[in-house]
C-alpha positions in Angstrom: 27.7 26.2 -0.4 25.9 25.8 2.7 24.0 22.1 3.6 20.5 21.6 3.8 20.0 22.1 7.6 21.8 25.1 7.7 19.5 26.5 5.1 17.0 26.1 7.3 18.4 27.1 10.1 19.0 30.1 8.4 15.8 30.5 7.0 14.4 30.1 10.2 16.4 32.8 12.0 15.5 35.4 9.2 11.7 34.9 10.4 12.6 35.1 13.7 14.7 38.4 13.1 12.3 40.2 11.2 9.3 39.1 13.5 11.1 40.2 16.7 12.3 43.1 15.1 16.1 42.2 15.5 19.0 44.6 14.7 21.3 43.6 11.6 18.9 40.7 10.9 20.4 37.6 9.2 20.4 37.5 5.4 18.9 35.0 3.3 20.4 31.7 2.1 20.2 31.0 -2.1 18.6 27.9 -1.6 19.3 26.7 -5.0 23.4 27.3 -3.5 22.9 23.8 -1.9 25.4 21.4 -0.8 23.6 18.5 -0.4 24.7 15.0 -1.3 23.8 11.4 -1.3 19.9 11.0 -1.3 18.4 13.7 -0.5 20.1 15.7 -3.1 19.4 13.0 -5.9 15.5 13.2 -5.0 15.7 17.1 -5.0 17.6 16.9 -8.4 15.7 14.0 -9.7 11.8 15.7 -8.8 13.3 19.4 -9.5 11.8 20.8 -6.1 11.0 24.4 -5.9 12.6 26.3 -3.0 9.8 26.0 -0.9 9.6 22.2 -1.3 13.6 22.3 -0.7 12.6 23.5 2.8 9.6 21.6 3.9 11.5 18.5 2.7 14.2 19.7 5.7 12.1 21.0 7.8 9.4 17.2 7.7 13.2 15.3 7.4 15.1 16.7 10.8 13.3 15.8 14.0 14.4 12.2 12.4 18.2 13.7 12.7 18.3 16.9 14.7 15.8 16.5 17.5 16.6 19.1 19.6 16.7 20.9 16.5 13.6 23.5 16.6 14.0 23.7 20.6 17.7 25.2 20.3 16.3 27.8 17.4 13.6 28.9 19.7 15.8 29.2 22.8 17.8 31.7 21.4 15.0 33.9 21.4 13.2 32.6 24.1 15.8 32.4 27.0 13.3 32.2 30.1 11.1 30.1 27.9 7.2 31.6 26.7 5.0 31.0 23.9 5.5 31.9 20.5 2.5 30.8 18.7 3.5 31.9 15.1 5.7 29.1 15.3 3.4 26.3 16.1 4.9 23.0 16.7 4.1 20.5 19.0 5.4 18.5 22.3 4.6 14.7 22.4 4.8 12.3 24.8 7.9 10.5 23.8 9.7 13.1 21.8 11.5 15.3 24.0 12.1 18.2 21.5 9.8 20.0 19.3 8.2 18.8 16.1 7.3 20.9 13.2 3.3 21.3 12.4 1.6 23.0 9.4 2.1 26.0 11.0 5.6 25.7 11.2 6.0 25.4 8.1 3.7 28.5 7.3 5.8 30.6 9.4 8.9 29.3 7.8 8.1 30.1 4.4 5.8 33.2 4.9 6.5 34.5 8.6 4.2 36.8 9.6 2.9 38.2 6.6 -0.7 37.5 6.1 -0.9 37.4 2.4 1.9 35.1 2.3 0.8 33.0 4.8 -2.5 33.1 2.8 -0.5 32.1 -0.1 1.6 29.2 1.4 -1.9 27.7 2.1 -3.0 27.5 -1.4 0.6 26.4 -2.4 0.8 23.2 0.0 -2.9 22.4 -1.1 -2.4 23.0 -5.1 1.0 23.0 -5.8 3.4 21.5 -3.7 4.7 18.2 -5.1 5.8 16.5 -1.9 2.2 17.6 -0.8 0.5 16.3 -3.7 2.0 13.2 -4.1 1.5 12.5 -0.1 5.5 12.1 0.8 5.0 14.9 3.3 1.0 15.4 4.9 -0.4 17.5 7.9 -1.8 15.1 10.6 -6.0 15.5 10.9 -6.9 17.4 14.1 -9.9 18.1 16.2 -13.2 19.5 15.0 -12.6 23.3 15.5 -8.9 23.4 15.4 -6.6 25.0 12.7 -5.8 22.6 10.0 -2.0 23.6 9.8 -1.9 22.9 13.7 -1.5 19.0 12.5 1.9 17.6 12.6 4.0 17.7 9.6 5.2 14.3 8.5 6.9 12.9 6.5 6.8 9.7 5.1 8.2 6.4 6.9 9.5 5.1 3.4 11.1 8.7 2.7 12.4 8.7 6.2 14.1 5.4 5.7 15.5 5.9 1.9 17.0 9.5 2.9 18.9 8.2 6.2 19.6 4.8 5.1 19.4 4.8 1.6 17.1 1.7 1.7 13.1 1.5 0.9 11.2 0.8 4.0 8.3 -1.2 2.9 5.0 -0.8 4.7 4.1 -3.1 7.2 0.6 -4.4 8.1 -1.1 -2.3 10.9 -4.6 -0.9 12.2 -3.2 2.7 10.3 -2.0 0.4 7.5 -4.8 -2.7 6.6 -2.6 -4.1 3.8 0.3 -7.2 3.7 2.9 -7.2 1.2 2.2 -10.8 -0.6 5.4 -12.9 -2.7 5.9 -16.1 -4.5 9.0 -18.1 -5.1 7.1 -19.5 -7.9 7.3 -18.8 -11.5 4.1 -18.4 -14.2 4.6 -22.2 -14.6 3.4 -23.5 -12.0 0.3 -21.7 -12.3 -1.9 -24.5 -13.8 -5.1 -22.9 -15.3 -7.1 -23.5 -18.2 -6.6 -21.6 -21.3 -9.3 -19.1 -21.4 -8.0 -18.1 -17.7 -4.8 -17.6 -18.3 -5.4 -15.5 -21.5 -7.7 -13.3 -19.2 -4.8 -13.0 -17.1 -2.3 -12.3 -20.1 -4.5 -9.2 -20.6 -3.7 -7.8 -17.3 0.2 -8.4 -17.6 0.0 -6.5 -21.3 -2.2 -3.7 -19.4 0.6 -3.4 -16.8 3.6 -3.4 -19.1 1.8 -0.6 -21.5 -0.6 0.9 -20.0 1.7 4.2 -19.6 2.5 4.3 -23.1 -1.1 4.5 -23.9 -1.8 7.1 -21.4 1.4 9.4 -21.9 2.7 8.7 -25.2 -0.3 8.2 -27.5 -2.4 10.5 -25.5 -5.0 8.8 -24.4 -5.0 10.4 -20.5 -8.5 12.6 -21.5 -10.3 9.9 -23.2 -9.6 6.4 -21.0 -10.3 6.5 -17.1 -7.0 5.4 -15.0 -6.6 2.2 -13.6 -7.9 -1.1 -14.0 -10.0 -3.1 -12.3 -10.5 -6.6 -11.5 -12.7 -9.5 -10.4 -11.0 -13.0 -9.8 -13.8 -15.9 -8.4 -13.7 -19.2 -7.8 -13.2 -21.3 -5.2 -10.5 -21.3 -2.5 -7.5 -22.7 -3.5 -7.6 -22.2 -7.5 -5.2 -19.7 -7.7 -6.2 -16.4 -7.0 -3.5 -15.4 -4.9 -1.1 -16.8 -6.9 -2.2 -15.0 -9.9 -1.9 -11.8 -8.1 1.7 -12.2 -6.7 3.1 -13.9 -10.3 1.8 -10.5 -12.2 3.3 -8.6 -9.1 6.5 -10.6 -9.4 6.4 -9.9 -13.4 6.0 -6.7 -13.9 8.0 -5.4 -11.1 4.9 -4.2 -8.5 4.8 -4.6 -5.1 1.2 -6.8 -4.2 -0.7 -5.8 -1.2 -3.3 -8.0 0.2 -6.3 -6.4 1.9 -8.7 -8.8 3.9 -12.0 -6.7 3.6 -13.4 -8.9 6.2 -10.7 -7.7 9.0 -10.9 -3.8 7.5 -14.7 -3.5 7.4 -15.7 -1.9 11.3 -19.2 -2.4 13.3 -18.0 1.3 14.0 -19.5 3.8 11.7 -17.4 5.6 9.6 -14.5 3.6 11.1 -14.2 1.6 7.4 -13.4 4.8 5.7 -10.8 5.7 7.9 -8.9 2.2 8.0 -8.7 2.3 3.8 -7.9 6.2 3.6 -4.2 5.9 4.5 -4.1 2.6 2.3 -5.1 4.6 -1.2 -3.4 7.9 -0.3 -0.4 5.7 0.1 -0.7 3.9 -2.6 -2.3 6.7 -5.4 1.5 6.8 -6.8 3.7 3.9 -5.8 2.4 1.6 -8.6 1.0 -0.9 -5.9 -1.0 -4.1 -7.2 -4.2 -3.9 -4.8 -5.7 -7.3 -3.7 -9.1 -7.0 -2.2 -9.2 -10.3 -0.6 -12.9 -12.0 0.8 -14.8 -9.0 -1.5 -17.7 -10.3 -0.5 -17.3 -8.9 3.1 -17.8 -5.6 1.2 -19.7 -5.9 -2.4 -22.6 -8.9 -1.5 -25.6 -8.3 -2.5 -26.8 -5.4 -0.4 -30.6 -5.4 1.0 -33.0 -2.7 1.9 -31.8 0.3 4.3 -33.7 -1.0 7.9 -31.6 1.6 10.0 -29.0 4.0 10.4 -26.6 1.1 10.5 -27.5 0.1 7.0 -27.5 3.8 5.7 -23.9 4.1 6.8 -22.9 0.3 5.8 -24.3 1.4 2.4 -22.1 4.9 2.5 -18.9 3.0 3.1 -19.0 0.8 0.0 -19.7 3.8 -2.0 -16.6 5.2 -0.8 -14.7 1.8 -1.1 -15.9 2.1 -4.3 -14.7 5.4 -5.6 -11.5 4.9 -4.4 -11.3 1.9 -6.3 -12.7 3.7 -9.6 -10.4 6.3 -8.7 -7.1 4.2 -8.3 -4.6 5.0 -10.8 -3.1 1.2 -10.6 -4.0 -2.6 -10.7 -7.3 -3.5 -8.1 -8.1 -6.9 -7.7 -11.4 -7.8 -5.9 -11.4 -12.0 -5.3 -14.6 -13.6 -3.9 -15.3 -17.3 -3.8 -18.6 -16.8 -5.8 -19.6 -14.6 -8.8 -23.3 -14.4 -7.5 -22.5 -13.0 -4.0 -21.3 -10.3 -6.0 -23.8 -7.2 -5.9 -24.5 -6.8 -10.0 -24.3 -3.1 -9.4 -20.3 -3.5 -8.9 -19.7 -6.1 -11.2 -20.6 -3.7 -13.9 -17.3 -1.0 -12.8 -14.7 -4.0 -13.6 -13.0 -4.2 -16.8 -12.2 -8.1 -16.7 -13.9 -10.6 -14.3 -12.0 -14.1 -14.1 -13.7 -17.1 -13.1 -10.7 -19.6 -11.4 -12.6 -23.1 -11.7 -11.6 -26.2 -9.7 -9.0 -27.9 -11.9 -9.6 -30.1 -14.3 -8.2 -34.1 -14.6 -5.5 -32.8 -16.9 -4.9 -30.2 -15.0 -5.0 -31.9 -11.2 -2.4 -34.6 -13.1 0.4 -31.4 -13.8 -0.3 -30.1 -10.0 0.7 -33.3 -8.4 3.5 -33.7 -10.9 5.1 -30.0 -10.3 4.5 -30.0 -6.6 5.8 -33.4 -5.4 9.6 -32.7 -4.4 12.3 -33.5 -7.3 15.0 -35.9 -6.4 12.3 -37.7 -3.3 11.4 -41.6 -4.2 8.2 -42.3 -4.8 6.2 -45.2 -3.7 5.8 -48.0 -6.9 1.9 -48.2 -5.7 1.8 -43.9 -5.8 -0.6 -43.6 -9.5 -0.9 -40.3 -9.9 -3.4 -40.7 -12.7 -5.5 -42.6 -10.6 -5.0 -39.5 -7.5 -6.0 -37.3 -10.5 -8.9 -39.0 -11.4 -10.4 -40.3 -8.3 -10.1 -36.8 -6.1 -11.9 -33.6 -7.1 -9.4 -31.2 -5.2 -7.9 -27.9 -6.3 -3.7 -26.7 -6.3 -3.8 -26.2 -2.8 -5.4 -29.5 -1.5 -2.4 -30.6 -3.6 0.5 -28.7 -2.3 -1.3 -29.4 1.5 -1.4 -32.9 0.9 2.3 -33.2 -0.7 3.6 -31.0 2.5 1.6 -33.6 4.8 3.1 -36.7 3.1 6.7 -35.7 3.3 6.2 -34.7 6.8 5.2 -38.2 7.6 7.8 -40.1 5.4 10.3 -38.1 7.3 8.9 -38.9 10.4 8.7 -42.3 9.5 12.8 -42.0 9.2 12.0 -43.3 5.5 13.3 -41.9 2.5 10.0 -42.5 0.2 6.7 -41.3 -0.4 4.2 -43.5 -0.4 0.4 -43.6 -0.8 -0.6 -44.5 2.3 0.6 -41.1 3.7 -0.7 -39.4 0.5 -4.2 -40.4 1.3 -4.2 -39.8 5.0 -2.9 -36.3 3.4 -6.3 -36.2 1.0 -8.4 -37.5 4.0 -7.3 -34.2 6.0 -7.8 -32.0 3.1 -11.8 -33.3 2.6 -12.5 -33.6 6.1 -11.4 -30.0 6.4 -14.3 -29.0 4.2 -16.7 -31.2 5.4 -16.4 -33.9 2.7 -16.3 -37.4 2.8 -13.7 -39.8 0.6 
């Protein structure tokens, strides 16, 4: 039983043989004879990999272990140095070794046969499953240049799991325009009204059987993947929130993407900051939550200029990656009417989050002032209810603010002094008056 790297070692050094026409060439590892444990061998075991995949997986997985790994293969053959362009690879500017490309790959599996070269193509494109469900891609390259002359790479969070044995999540970047969003809170402490939270219900019962639907009642031909989403209402009423809690639920990770941060004054620059997001997230199960929608979906006016004819391209794209998205999308806006009608038409729910109600502004102050804190005799929360038209997070901003002070004050109780100053803050921040 020989391990994964000397598999490919060996599978490496019977191209190299046969190309330079070497005496007693080496012979051909089984791959399937693999000794392989941890990991790596539960992923190859757990996804059935072909032979083929069992080496690209290697060959994408060892610069991150071995990197002097391709270098030393090639120096064998190449003592003085030289080119040896049927096995591509790359030099970079802070790697010191070699690092496999599309075309190392090629010649790996095919050599330097042409119809199997031809034939790797049309696998990695159609067939292979690490491919295809984006754990291993070929980096774009220049106009002009060979596809396969991209660097093979493999996954950061595959990287991660197979060395460490722990999921790397995906960090916010310009490559990666997505935060991972959590709550500490349970459903709750979501205060809504009743016709909101059923809407939301209905997503939480799409999540949880959704796959059944698809797979085991056979519904994949006759109902379009994924499901689509529009929360409005004003900031502060619990869009967020909602988001995270049906992450939180049903066991999904919830990405927030602020459109107005991703969309570019460069053309064709939009497209390329949410590419990597969708490819990356086509099969991890992701909740997606479009953030400030508007930046992207308002109401769109007459083309006056190129500008405009590209601005207009972009959402379309935006667009059919959403209506392509296998998962959860979530687009929030403030307002319902800044909404382009055109879009509005592609969701299957829209959600309005309205500014709570007395009954409901009475529950918020009661579940977000601290437990076991005094509170002032002269504190009426009916009264705070009543009098003050704010939403959940005026609330929570305004508790925060009033604890602060009654702390700073070396006192040990809330009172309502420090609770308006708290509500003064909140209004003046929107330009409102008490």
């Amino acid at each position: 039983m020989k391990t994964l790297f000397e598999i490919l070692k060996n599978q490496f050094i019977f191209q190299l043989d046969t190309l330079f026409q070497v005496e007693n060439p080496a012979e051909k590892f089984i791959v399937r004879k693999l000794d392989a444990t941890g990991f790596v061998n539960e992923f190859i075991i757990e996804n059935n990999l072909s032979e083929t995949d069992i080496l690209l997986l290697a060959l994408a997985l060892v610069p991150n272990i071995h990197p002097d790994f391709l270098s030393s293969i090639i120096a064998e053959y190449l003592p003085n140095g030289g080119e040896l362009p049927e096995f591509g690879g790359i030099k970079t500017k802070n790697h010191r070794g070699i690092l496999p490309t599309g075309e190392t790959a090629q010649f790996l599996i095919a050599g330097n046969h042409l119809e199997d070269r031809i034939s790797f193509y049309n696998y990695l494109h159609n067939k292979s499953f690490l491919y295809q469900k984006g754990i291993i891609k070929i980096d774009s390259v220049s106009n002009g240049e060979p596809k396969l002359s991209g660097l093979l790479v493999l996954d950061d969070e595959y990287v991660e799991k197979f060395i460490t044995g722990k999921i790397l999540k995906p960090q916010l970047s310009s490559i990666f325009p997505a935060q991972l969003i959590e709550t500490q809170l349970e459903w709750g402490d979501l205060v809504l009204n009743s016709t909101t939270l059923n809407n939301i219900k209905e997503i939480e019962t799409w999540l949880k059987f959704n796959d059944i639907i698809l797979n085991e009642w056979n519904m994949k031909s006759k109902i379009k993947p994924g499901y689509r989403v529009m929360f409005y209402g004003a900031p502060g009423t619990g869009k967020t929130l909602t988001a995270s809690l049906l992450g939180k639920y049903t066991k999904r990770d919830v990405y927030r993407i602020d459109l107005s941060m991703v969309i570019s004054k460069y053309i064709g620059e939009t497209e390329k900051n949410l590419s990597s997001l969708f490819d990356k997230a086509a099969d991890k199960d992701w909740i997606l939550f479009f953030d400030e929608a508007d930046a992207v979906f308002g109401k769109r006016t007459n083309v006056r200029d190129a500008h405009d004819k590209y601005a207009n391209q972009e959402v379309s794209y935006l667009l059919q990656r959403i209506e392509n998205h296998p998962g959860l999308v979530i687009l929030a806006s403030n307002f319902k009417a800044n909404i382009d009608t055109a879009f509005t038409r592609r969701f299957q729910s829209i959600i309005e989050f309205e500014v709570p109600s007395y009954g409901e502004r009475l529950r918020l102050w009661e579940n977000n002032l601290p437990r076991g804190i005094r509170i002032s005799e002269d504190v009426n929360l009916n009264e705070l209810s009543k009098k003050y038209d704010i939403t959940g997070a005026n609330i929570v901003n305004i508790i925060q603010y009033a604890c602060l002070k009654t702390l700073e004050d070396e006192n040990e109780t809330i009172n309502l002094t420090h609770l308006l100053q708290g509500i003064k803050k909140e209004y003046a921040k929107e330009g409102k008056m008490m």
